[in-house]
C-alpha positions in Angstrom: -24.7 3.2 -28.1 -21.9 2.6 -30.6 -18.8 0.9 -30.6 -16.8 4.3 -31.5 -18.9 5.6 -28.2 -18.5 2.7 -25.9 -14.5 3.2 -26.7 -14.5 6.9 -26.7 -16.1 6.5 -22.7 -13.6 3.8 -22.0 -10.8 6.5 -23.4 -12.4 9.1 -21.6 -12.6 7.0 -18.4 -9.2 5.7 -18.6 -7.6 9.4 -18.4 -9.7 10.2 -15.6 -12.8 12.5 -16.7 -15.7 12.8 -14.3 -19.2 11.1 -15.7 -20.4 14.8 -16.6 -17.5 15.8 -18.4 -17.8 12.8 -20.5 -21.4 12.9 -21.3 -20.8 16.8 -22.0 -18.4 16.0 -24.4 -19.9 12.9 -26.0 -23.6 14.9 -25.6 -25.5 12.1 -24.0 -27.2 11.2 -20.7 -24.8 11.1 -17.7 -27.2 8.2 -16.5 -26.6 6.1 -19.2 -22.3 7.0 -19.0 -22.6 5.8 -15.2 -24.6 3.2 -16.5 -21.9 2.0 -19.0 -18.9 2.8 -16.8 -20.7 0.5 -13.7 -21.5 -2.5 -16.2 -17.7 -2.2 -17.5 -16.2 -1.7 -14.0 -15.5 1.6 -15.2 -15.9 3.2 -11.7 -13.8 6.2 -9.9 -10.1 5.4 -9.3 -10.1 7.1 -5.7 -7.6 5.6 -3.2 -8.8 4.3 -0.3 -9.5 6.7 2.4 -9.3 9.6 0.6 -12.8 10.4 1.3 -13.2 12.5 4.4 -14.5 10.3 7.3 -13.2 6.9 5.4 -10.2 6.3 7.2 -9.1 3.0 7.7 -8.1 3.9 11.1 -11.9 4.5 12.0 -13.2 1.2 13.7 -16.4 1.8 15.0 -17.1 -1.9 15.3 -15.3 -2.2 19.0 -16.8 0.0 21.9 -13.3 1.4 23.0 -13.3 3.8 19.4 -16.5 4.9 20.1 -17.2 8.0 21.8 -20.2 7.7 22.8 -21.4 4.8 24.5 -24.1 3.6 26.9 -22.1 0.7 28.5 -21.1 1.3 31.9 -20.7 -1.3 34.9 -22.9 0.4 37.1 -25.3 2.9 36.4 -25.2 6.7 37.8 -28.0 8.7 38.0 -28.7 11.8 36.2 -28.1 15.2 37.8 -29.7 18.4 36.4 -26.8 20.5 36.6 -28.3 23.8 35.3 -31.5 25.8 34.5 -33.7 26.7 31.8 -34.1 30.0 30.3 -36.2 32.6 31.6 -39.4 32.4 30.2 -42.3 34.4 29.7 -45.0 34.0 31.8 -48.6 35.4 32.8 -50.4 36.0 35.8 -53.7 33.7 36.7 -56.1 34.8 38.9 -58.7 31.7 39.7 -62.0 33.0 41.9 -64.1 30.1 42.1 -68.2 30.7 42.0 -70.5 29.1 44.0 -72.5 27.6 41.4 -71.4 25.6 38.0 -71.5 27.8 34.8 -71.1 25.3 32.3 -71.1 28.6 29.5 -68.1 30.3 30.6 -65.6 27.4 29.8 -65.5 27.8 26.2 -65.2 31.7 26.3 -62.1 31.0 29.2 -61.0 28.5 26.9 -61.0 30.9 23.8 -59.5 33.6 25.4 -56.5 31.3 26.3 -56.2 30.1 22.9 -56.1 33.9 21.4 -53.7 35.2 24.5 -50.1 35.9 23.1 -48.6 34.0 25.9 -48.7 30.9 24.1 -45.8 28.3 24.3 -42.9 28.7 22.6 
């Protein structure tokens, strides 16, 4: 990069154009204007806090700011306070047979596997 170029980003900087605009208008790579703008300490000009969620006033770092916390003096326990959704369901009917038939616990087992009452 040039002098003229270096001076022309510093210009550019200086009046407040984004790192596209200036590698738009100077036709290079915006990686090597950030580049060149982070080595210079060239960087945005932002105030403080003027990012959403940057507030100064946000203090995370002390448990009373937090909303969410998991200290307590004394534990409670949990209550379920309501109930799940109806779900689908199917009918079973188990009959037992007096003898093993080591054959029909694949075929049971594929015809739960293909059944549309899977989980979900």
């Amino acid at each position: 990069m040039t002098d003229l170029e270096q001076r022309k980003i510093i210009i550019m900087r200086s009046e407040g154009k984004s790192y596209n605009a200036i590698a738009s208008d100077m036709n290079i790579s915006i990686n090597t204007v950030k580049t060149f703008c982070r080595r210079n300490r060239l960087g945005g000009n932002r105030a403080s806090g003027s990012r959403s969620g940057t507030s100064s006033d946000i203090d995370l770092i002390n448990i009373k700011n937090r909303g969410n916390s998991t200290v307590t003096e004394r534990a409670k326990s949990i209550e379920n306070t309501s109930f799940s959704a109806v779900r689908k369901t199917c009918k079973v009917k188990l009959t037992f047979a007096k003898s093993a038939d080591d054959d029909a616990i694949p075929e049971v087992l594929g015809i739960l596997m293909r059944s549309k009452y899977r989980q979900g």
